[in-house]
C-alpha positions in Angstrom: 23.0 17.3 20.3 23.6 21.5 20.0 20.5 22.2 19.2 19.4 20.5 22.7 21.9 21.8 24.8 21.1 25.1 23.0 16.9 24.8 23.7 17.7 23.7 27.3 19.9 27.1 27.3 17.1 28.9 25.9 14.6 27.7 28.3 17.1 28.6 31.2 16.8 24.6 32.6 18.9 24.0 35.5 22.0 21.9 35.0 20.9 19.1 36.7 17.7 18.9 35.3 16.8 15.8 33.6 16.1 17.6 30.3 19.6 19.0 30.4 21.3 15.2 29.9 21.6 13.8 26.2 19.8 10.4 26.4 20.0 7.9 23.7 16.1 8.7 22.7 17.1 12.6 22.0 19.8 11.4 19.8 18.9 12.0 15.9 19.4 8.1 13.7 19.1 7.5 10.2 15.3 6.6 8.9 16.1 6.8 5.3 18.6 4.1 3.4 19.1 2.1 6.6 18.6 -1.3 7.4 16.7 -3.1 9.6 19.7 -4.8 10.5 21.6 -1.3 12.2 18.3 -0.2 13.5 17.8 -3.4 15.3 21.3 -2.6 16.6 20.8 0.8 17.9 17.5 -0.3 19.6 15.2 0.7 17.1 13.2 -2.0 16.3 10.8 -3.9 18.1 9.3 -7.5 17.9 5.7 -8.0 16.6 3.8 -11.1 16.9 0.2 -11.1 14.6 -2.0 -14.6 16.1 -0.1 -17.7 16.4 1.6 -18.6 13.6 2.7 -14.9 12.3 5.7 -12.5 13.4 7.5 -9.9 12.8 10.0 -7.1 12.8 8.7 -3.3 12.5 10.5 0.2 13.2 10.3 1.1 16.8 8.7 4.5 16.0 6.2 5.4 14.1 6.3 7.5 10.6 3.7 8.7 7.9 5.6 8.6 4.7 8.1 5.9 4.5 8.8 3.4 2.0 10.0 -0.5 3.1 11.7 -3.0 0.9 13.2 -6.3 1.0 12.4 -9.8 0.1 8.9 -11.0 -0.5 8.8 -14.9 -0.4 5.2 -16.5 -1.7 3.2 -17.0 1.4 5.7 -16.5 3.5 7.3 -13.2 4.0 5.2 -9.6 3.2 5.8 -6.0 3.7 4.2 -4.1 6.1 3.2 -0.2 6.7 1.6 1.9 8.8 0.9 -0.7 11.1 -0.2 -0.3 14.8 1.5 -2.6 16.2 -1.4 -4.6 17.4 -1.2 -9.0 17.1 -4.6 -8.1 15.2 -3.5 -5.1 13.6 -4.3 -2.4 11.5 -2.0 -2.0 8.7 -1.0 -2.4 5.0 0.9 -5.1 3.5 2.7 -6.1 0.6 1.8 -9.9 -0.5 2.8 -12.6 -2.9 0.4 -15.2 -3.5 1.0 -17.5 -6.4 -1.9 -20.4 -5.8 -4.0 -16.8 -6.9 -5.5 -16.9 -10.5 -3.4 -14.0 -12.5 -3.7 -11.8 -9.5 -0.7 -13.4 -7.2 1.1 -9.8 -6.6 -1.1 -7.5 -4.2 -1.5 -4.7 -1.8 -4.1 -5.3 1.1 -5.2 -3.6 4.1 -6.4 -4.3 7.9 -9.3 -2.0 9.2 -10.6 -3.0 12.5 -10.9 -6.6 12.3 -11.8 -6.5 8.5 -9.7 -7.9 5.3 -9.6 -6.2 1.9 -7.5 -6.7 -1.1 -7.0 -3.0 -2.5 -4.8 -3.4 -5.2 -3.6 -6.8 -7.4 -1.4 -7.1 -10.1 -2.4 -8.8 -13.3 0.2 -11.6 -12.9 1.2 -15.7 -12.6 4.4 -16.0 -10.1 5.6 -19.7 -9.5 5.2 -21.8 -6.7 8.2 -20.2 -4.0 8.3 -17.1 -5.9 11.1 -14.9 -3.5 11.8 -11.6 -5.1 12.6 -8.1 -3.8 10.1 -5.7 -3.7 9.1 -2.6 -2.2 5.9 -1.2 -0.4 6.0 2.9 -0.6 3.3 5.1 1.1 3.2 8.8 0.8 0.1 10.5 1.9 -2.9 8.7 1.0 -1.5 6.9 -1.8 0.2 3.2 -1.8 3.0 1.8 -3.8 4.0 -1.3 -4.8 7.3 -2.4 -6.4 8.2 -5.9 -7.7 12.0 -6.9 -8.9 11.4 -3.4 -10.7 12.4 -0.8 -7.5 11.9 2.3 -9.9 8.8 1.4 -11.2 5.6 0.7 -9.6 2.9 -2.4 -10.6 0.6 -1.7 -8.4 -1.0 1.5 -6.7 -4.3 2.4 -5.0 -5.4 5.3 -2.2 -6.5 4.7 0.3 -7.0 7.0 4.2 -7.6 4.4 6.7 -4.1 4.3 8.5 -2.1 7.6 8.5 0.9 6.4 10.5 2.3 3.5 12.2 5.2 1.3 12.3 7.0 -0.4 9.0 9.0 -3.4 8.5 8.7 -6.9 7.5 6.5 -10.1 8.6 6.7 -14.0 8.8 3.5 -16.4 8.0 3.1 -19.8 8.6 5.1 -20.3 11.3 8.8 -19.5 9.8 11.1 -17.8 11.7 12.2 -14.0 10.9 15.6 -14.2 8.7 14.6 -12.0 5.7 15.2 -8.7 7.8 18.9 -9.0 7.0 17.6 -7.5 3.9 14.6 -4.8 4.4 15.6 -1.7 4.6 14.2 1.4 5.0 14.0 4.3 2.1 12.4 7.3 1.5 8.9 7.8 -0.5 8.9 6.9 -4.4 7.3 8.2 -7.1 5.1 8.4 -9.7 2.0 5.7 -10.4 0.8 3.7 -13.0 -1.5 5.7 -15.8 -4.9 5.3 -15.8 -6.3 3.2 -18.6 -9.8 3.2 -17.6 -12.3 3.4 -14.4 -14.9 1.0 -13.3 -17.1 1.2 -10.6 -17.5 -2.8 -9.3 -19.6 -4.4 -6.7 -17.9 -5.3 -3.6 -18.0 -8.7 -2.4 -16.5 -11.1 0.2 -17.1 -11.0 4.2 -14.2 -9.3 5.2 -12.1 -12.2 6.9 -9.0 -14.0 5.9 -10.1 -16.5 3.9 -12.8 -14.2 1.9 -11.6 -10.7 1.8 -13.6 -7.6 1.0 -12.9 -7.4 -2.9 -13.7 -6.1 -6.5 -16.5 -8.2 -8.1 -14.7 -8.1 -11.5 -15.9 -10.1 -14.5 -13.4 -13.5 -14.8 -12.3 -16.1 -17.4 -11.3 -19.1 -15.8 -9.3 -21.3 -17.9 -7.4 -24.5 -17.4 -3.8 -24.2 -17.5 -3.9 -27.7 -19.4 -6.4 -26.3 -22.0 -4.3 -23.3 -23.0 -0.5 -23.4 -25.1 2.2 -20.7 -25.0 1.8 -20.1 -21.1 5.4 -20.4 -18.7 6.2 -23.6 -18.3 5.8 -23.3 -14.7 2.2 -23.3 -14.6 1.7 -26.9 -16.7 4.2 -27.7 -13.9 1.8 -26.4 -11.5 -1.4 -27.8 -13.3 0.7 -31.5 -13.0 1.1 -31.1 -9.4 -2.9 -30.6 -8.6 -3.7 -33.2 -11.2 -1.5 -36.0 -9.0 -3.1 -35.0 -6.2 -6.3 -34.6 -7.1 -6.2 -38.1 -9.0 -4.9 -39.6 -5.7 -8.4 -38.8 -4.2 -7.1 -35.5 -2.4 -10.1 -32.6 -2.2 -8.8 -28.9 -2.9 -9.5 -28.4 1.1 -7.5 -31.3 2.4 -4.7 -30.2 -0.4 -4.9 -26.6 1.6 -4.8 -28.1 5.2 -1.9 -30.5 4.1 0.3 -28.2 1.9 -1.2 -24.5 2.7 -2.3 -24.0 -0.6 -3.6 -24.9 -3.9 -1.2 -25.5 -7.1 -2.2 -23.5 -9.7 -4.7 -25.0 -12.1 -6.1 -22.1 -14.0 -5.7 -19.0 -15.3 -8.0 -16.1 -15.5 -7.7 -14.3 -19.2 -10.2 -11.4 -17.9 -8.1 -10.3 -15.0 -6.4 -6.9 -15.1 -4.1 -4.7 -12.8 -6.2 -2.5 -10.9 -6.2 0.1 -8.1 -8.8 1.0 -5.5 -9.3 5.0 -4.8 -10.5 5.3 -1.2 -12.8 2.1 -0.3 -15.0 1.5 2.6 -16.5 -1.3 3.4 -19.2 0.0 4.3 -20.2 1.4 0.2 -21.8 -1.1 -1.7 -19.2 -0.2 -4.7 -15.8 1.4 -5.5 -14.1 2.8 -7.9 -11.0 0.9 -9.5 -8.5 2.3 -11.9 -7.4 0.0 -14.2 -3.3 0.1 -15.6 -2.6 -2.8 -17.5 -4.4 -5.3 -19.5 -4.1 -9.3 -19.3 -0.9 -10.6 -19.5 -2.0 -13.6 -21.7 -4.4 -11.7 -24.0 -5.4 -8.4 -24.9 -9.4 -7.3 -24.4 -9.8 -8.2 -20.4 -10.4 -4.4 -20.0 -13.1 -4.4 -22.5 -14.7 -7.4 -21.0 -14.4 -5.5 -17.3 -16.1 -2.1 -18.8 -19.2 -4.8 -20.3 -19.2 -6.3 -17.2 -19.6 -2.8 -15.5 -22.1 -1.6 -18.2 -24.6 -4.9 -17.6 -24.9 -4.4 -14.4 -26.0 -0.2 -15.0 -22.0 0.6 -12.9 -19.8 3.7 -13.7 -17.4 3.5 -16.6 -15.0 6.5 -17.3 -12.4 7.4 -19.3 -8.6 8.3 -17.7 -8.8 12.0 -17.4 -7.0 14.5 -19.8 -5.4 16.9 -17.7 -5.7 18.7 -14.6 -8.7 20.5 -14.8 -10.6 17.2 -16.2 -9.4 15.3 -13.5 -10.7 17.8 -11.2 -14.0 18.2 -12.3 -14.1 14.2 -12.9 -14.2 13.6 -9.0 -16.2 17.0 -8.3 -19.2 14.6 -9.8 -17.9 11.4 -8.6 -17.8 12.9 -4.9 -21.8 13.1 -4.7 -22.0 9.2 -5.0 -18.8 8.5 -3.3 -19.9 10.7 -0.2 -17.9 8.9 2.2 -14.8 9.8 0.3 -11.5 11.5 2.4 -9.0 11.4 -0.5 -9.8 14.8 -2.1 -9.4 16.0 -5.8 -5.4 15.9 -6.1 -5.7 12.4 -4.8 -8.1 11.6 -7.8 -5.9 13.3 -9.7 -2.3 11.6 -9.0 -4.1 8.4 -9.1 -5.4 8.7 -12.5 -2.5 11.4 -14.4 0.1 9.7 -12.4 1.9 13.1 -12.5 4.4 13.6 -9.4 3.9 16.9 -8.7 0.3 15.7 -8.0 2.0 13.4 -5.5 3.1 16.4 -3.7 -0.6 18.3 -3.7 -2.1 15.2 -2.2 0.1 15.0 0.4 -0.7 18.6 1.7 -4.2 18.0 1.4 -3.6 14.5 3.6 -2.2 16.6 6.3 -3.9 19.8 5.9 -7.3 16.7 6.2 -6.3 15.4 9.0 -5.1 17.8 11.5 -6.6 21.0 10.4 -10.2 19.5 9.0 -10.5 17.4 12.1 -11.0 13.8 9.6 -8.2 12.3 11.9 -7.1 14.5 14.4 -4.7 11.9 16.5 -3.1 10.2 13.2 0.3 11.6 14.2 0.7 11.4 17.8 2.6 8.7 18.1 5.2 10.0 15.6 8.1 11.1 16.6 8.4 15.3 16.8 11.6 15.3 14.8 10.0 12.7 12.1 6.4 14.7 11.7 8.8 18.0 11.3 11.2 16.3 8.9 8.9 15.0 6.9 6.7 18.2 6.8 10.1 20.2 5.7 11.1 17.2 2.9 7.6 17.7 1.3 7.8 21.6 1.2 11.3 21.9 -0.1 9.8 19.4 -2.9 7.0 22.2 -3.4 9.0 25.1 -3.8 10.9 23.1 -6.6 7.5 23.0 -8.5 7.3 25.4 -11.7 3.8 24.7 -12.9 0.3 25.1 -11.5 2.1 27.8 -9.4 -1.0 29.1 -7.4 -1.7 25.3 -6.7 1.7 25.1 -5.6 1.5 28.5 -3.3 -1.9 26.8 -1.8 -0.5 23.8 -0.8 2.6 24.9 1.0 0.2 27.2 3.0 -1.6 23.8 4.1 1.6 22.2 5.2 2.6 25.9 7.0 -1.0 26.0 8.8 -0.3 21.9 10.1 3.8 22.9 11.5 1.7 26.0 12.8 -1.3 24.0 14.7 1.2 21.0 15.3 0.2 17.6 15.8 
């Protein structure tokens, strides 16, 4: 409150001006460790509805980097960031999808109209699966967290949405309670290492039900086939064999129940990361973290899968200066890349001071390179400069790569400079 009574001093505004009062929208609030719960008490939330049988609760304002967590319930309840606050909107979310085949924990995104899974976990989650989790952004790269908060499973980059509005959603027609618990935190670090990358095919159309996705190599397996699985999946397997033996097809089992049990397993599927798809590129590039859960060799058969069909395979980088020159030659076939070389570089190292370089380079991208020139104006002026001033104190801090370090709080000096 000073420091406006002080600028309206400065700027020698009369005392009845309107810019002289102190209005509930000039008044700072807490956007880091806060709940849903006192935002939507101060006024600081709004109500989002996505179609007819989704809703929501996001943050009133918009912010860039921002983490979200809460409860995830299978199906039910997601995550959401950077979202525009459209019914058909642009955004990320955080998903749990058990009737998936080892690949039920996920990170997708919303491009104008168009579906694309971006990032899964390697994993089998029961039937109801409600966990906490947490979705963190910062600069072009995702996060997500699952009953671990302090440690990733999943992470990709990705430069489609640079801002928006965070919070949490309800499918299939259930009514918004989980908010009680989402709250709102700052940015966490660092990533998953890189084991491999593959360059895959892209398939799917793009909607709903058949999302833009890796063509990975798979190993479908009946759960009944296999021993030593959780027990939860035979349960599973039992539940599709009644109702498949009582004449039900999969689709009527989806229009009556909303999804599939499990049945299978897939013993090639592995955790993997997209860096920077675009629909529009007949491939991408996935990073690879962890192996199948059920048995070891699923990367192998993804590099033999790649190899057949005459794709990219690379190994994880070994420091910096590999990394660098690793995307330098990657960038003449990826041409519609935005993510630059520190991206590449935290994505595969998983170093955090590499965290900090690509954000720079996100902003310095955006507003002083003209790729999106408006992907901040709806953020709040106090937000863009606290969030600017968080990432440069966490610069200065840095005691290695030092001219990197020098180069990259210029960037974020030029954006306060040129503003937003």
């Amino acid at each position: 409150m000073t420091e406006i009574v002080m600028e309206a001093h400065r700027r020698k505004i009369p005392i009845d001006h309107p810019d002289r009062s102190i209005t509930r929208d000039k008044l700072e609030y807490p956007t880091e460790d806060v709940s849903l719960v006192y935002l939507t008490a101060i006024d600081k939330v709004r109500l989002v509805t996505a179609g007819t049988d989704h809703s929501g609760i996001e943050t009133l304002d918009s912010f860039t980097d921002k983490a979200v967590e809460g409860y995830v319930y299978d199906e039910k309840y997601l995550l959401t960031g950077r979202s525009d606050g459209a019914p058909d909107s642009n955004l990320y979310q955080l998903v749990i999808s058990s009737p998936q085949s080892t690949a039920d924990f996920g990170l997708s995104k919303f491009t104008n109209g168009s579906f694309s899974w971006i990032t899964r976990e390697s994993v089998d989650l029961s039937s109801g699966y409600f966990a906490p989790c947490k979705l963190s952004i910062s600069g072009s790269t995702l996060k997500g967290y699952r009953e671990d908060l302090t440690t990733p499973k999943i992470t990709a980059t990705d430069t489609d949405h640079a801002s928006g509005y965070f919070g949490i959603r309800a499918g299939w027609k259930q009514p918004i309670v989980l908010p009680m618990s989402c709250w709102l935190r700052p940015p966490s670090s660092p990533v998953p290492l890189a084991k491999v990358i593959v360059e895959v095919g892209i398939i799917g159309s793009g909607t709903v039900d058949d999302p833009f996705r890796p063509n990975l190599a798979q190993s479908l397996k009946k759960i009944t086939e296999l021993t030593g699985l959780p027990y939860f999946l035979y349960q599973e397997a039992k539940k599709y064999e009644i109702l498949r033996n009582k004449g039900f097809t999969d689709e009527e089992i989806k229009a009556l129940f909303g999804s599939i049990p499990q049945h299978q397993v897939d013993l090639a599927s592995v955790t993997w990361g997209a860096f920077d798809h675009k629909e529009t590129h007949a491939t991408m590039l996935i990073i690879i973290t962890s192996d199948n859960q059920y048995k070891e060799g699923a990367i192998q058969k993804q590099i033999e899968h790649a190899k057949a069909k005459s794709l990219k395979v690379l190994s994880s980088p070994r420091d910096y200066n590999e990394a660098i020159e690793q995307y330098r030659k990657l960038k003449a076939d990826f041409p519609h890349w935005i993510a630059g070389k520190d991206n590449w570089a935290y994505q595969t190292l998983g170093h955090e001071i590499f965290e900090l370089f690509q954000v720079a380079d996100t902003y310095h991208g955006n507003i002083v390179e003209g790729y999106k020139p408006n992907a901040y104006k709806k953020v709040p002026d106090l937000v863009m400069r606290k969030t600017l001033s968080m990432w440069k104190e966490r610069l200065k801090k840095v005691s290695a790569l030092v001219e990197e370090r020098d180069k990259h709080l210029k960037k974020l000096e030029k954006v306060e400079k040129i503003g937003w």
